[in-house]
Each structure stands twice: as C-alpha cells, then as structure tokens.
N, C-alpha and C positions, 0 to 999 in steps of 0.2 A: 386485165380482163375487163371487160364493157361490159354493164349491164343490159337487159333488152327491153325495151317500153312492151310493158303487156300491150298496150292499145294500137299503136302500130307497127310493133316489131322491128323498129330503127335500136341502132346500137346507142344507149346512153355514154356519154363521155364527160359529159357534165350537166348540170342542173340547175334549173332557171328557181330562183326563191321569190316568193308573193306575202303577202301581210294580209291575217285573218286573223278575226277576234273566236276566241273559242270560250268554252266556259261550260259548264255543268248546270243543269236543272236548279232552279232557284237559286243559286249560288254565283259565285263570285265569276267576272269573266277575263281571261289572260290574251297577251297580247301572242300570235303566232307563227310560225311560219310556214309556210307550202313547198314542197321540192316537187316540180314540174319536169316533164320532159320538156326539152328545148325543141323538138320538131312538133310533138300535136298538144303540146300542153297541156296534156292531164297529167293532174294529179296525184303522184306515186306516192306521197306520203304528206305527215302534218305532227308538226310538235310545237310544245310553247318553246316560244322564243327566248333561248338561252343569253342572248345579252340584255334584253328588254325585262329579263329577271333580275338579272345581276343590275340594272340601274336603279331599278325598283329597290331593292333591296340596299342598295346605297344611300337614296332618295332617303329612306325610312331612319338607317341609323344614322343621317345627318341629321334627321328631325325634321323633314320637308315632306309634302304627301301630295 
C-alpha cells in the first residue's frame, strides 16, 4: 500500500532523505534526517539521525569526541 503526499497527492513509493541539523533551545544540537517526497519534495517527516548517533556514541566510548 503507497502512501499519499499531502502536498501533491502523488503516490509515495519511496522517500528521498536530506541532512539537517536539529537541536532544542539553548541546548545541544543533533545531526538529522528529512524524508521527502520524491515528486515535490516536501517534507513529510524529520528525526535525528539514527546512524549519526550510533557513531557518535562509538566515537565517545573509544575516548575520541
């Protein structure tokens, strides 16, 4: 079953990913990722970047930063 892009009503079958920095009011900021539609490319969604955490988190307990 295909999703439907609210924005132009094309059937989603797959999803274009883009790299945005996110972060919270005075606080810290993470690395993120975007899931676009492939025909008008807006932006259906956004979460931090689950491998960009997981290297991070590597990074740290090798003692590297």
């Amino acid at each position: 079953m295909d999703g439907i892009c609210p924005h132009c009503k094309k059937a989603v079958q797959r999803l274009h990913f883009g790299a945005v920095e996110g972060g919270v009011p005075l606080g810290d900021s993470f690395r993120c990722i975007t899931l676009c539609c492939p025909h008008c490319k807006t932006v259906l969604s956004a979460q931090v970047d689950p491998v960009a955490i997981r290297t991070d988190i590597l990074r740290a307990i090798k003692g590297g930063r």
